[in-house]
Structure formats: structure tokens, C-alpha cells
NUKOL-684861 format. One record per residue (C-alpha): residue number from 1; x, y, z; residue in one letter. Coordinates in steps of 0.02 Angstrom, whole numbers, plus 50000, padded with zeros to 5 digits. Each point is the difference from the previous one (the first is absolute). Example, Ala and Ser with C-alpha at 12.3 -4.5 7.8 and 13.67 -1.06 7.14 Angstrom:
resi = 1 | u = 50615 | v = 49775 | w = 50390 | resn = A .
resi = 2 | u = 50069 | v = 50172 | w = 49967 | resn = S .
//
This chain:
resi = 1 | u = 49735 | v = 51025 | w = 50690 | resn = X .
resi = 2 | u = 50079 | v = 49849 | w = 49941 | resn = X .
resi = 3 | u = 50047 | v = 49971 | w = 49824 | resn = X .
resi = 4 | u = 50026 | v = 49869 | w = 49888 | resn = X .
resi = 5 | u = 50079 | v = 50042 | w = 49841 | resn = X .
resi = 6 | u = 50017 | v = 49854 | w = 49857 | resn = X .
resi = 7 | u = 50119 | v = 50040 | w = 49862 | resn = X .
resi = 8 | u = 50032 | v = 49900 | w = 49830 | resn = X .
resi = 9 | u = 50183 | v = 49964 | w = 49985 | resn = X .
resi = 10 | u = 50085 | v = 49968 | w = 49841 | resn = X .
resi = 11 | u = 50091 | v = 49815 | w = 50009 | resn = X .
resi = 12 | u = 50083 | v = 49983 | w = 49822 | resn = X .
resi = 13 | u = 50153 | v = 50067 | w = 50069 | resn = X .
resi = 14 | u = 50006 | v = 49886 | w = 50114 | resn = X .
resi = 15 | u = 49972 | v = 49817 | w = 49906 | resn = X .
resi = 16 | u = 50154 | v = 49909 | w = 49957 | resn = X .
resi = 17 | u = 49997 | v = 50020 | w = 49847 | resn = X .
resi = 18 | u = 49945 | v = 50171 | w = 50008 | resn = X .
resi = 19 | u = 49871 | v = 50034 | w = 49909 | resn = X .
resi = 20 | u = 49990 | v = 50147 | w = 49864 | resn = X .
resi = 21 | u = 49852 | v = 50138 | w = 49993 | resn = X .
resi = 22 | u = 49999 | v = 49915 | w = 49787 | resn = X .
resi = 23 | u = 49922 | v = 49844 | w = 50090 | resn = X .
resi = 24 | u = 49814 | v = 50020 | w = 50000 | resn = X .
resi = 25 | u = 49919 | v = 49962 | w = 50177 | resn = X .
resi = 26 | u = 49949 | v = 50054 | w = 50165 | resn = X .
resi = 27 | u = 50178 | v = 49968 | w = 50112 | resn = X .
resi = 28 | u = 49968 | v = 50059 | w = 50179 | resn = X .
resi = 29 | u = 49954 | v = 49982 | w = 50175 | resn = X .
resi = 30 | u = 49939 | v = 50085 | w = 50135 | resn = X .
resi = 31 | u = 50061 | v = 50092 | w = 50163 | resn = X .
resi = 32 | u = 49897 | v = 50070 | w = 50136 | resn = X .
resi = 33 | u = 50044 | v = 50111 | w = 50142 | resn = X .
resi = 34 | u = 49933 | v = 50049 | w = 50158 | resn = X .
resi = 35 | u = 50003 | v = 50184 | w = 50076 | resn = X .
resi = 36 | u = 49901 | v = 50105 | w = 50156 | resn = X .
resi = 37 | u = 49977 | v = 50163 | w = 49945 | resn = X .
resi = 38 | u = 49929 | v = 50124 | w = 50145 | resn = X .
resi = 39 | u = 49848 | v = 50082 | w = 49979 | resn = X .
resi = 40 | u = 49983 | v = 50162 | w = 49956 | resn = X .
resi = 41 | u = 49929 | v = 50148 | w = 49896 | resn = X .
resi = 42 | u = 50166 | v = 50019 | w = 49895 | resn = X .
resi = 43 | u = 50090 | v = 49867 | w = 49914 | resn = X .
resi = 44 | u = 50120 | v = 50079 | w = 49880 | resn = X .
resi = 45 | u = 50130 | v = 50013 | w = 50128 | resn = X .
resi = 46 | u = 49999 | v = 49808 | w = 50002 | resn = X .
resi = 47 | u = 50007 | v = 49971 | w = 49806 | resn = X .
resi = 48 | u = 50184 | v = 49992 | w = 49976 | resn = X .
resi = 49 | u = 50038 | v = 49920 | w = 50168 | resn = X .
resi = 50 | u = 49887 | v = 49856 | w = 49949 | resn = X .
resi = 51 | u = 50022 | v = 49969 | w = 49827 | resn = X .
resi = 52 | u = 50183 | v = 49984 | w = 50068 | resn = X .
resi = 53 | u = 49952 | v = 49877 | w = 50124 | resn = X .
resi = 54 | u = 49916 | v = 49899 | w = 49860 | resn = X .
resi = 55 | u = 50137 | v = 49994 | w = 49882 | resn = X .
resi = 56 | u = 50094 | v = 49930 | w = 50135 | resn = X .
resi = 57 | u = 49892 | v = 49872 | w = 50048 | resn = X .
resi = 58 | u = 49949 | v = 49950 | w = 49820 | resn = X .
resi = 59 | u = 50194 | v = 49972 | w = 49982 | resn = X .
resi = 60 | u = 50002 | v = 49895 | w = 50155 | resn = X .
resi = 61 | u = 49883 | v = 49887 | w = 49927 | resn = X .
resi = 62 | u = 50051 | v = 49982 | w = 49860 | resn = X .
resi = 63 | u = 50168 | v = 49948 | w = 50076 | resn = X .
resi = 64 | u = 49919 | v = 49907 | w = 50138 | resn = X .
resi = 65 | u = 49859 | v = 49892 | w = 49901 | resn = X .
resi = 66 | u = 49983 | v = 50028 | w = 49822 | resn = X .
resi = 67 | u = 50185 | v = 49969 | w = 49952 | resn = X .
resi = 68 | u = 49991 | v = 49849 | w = 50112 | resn = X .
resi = 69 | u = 49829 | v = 49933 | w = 49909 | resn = X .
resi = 70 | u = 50097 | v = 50012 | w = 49817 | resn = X .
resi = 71 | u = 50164 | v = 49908 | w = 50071 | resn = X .
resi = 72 | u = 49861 | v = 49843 | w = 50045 | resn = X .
resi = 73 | u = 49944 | v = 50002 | w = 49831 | resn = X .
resi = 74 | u = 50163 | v = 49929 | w = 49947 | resn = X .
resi = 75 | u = 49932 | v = 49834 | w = 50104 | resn = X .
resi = 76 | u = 49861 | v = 49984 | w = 49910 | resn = X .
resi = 77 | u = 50016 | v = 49890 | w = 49832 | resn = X .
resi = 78 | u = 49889 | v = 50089 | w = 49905 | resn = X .
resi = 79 | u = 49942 | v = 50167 | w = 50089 | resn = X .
resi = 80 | u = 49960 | v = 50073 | w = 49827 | resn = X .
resi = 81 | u = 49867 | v = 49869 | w = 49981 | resn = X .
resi = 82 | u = 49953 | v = 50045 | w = 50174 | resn = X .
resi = 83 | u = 49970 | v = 50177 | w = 49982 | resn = X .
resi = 84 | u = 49920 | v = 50001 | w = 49830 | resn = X .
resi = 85 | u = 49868 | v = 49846 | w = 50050 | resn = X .
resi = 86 | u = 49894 | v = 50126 | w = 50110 | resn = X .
resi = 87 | u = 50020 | v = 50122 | w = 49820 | resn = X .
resi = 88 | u = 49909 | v = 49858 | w = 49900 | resn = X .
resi = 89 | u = 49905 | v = 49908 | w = 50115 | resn = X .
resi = 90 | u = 49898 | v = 50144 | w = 50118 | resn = X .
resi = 91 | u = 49872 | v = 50156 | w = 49906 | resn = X .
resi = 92 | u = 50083 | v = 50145 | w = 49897 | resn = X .
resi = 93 | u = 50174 | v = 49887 | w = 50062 | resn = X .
resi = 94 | u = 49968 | v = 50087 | w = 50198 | resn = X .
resi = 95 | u = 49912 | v = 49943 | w = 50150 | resn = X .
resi = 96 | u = 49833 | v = 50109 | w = 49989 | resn = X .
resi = 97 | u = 50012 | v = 50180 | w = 50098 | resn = X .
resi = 98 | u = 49855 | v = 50120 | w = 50068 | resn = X .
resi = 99 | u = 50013 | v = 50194 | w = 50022 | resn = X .
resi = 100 | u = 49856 | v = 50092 | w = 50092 | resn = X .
resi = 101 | u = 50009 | v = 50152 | w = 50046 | resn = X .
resi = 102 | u = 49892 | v = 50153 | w = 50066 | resn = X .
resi = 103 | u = 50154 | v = 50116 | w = 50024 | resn = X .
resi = 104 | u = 49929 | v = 50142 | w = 49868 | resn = X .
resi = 105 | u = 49839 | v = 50002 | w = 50095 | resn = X .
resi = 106 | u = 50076 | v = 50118 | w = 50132 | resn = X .
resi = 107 | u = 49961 | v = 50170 | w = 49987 | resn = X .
resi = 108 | u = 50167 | v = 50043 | w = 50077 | resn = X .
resi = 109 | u = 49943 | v = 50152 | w = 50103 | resn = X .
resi = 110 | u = 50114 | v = 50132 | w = 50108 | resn = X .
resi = 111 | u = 49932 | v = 49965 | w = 50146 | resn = X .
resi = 112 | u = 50113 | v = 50041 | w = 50160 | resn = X .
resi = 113 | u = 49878 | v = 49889 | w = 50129 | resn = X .
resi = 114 | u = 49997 | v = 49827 | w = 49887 | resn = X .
resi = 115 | u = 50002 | v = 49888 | w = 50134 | resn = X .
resi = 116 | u = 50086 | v = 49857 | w = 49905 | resn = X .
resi = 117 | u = 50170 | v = 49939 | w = 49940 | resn = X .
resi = 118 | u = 50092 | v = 49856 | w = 49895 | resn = X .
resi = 119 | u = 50054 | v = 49867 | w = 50120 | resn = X .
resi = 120 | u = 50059 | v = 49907 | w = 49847 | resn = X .
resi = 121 | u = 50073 | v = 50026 | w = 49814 | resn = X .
resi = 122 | u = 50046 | v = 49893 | w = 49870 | resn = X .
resi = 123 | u = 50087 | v = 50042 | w = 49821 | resn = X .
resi = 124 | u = 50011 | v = 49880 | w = 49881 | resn = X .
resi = 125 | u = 50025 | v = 49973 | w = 49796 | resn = X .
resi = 126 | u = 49833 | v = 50034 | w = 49910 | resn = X .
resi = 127 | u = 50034 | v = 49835 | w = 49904 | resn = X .
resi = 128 | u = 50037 | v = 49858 | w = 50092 | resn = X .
resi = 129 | u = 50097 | v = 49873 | w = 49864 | resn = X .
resi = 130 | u = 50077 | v = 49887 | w = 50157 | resn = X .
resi = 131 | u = 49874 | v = 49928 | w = 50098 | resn = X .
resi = 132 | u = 49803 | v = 50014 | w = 50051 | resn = X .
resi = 133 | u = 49964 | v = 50161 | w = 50066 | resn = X .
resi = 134 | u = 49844 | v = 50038 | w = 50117 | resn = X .
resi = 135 | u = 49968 | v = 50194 | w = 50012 | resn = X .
resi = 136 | u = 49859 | v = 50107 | w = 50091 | resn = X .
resi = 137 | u = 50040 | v = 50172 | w = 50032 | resn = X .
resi = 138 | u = 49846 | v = 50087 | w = 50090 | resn = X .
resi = 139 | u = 49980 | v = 50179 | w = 50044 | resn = X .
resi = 140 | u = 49869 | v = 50020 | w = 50149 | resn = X .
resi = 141 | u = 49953 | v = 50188 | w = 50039 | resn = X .
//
């Protein structure tokens, strides 16, 4: 199964100058990673071993592309305008988002002879606060 996991990552650490938790606001980004994960019965033997693997690879990113995004803000002239425009200007200060979902539908059955299997998974914040979101999760039995 691939998986895509999105995780919110805290940015006020970050900003030059840093920005304290007695500042009111929403201050982060986001990283997502990218993992295979075998199919089987079982997964608890893969827990650890992945959440590792995350950790890891949120780090990378945030080394790799967030850190990199907050050193261009520096270029722009007024990047606090920038950011808070979209705050005043769009609905509820965020692009719109959609949820649907059918996932508590499912009776979820023992059934040894289920003849289907995730071929993909996706975890992401319940609240999106960044960007537009577009979610359907669907459960077909």
C-alpha cells in the first residue's frame, strides 16, 4: 500500500525573529511524506519502524523545503501583508475545504476470505488552516 502522510509543522521557531507561543496566530506549514507499506494481516510489527521513518523524513523536509521557503521571505518587502491578504480577503480568512466521507459505514467484519485490500492511504490534519483541501474517503464493501 502506498501512503501519504501530511503533518502540520510548527514554524515560529523558525521565523527570524522568532516568534513566541504569547503571539496569537496560526504559524506553520506543512510536510508530507511518502511510504510503501507491504500488505498484510498484521501491522504492529511495522508501527515503530515507520513512525521512525516519518520523523525522519518530516525532518528532511523541513530542512530541505520549509526552512528554504522562510529564508525567501526575507526577499519579499512586505511578506506580512502577503500572508495576511488571503486572511482578510477569502471566506472564514481560508480558501473553502470539503470533507466527505463514508468510512463509518463499514461494518468492519472478521472475515478471513475478504477479497479486497487498500492500494492507497492518506493521513492528514482534520483541520486544514493552510490551503484548500479536497477530501473523499469512501469505503466500498
Amino acid at each position: 500500500m502506498e501512503y501519504l502522510c501530511g503533518v502540520a509543522v510548527n514554524i515560529r521557531r523558525y521565523c527570524e525573529p522568532i516568534i513566541s507561543n504569547q503571539q496569537m496566530g496560526v504559524v506553520l506549514s506543512s510536510a508530507n511524506t511518502y511510504h510503501y507499506i507491504p500488505y498484510r494481516k498484521n501491522f504492529i510489527d511495522l508501527f515503530w519502524p515507520l513512525t521512525r521513518q516519518i520523523k525522519e523524513q518530516v525532518n528532511e523536509e523541513i530542512d530541505n523545503a520549509i526552512l528554504p521557503f522562510l529564508q525567501t521571505l526575507k526577499f519579499v518587502s512586505n511578506w506580512n501583508e502577503f500572508i495576511t491578504d488571503q486572511r482578510k480577503t477569502l471566506p472564514n480568512g481560508y480558501a473553502n475545504s470539503v470533507d466527505i466521507s463514508n468510512i463509518l459505514r463499514w461494518s468492519f467484519k472478521n472475515d478471513d476470505n475478504q477479497s479486497w485490500k487498500i492500494l492507497n492511504g492518506t493521513f492528514a490534519q482534520s483541520a486544514n488552516v493552510i490551503g484548500s483541501v479536497f477530501s473523499i474517503s469512501a469505503v466500498t464493501v
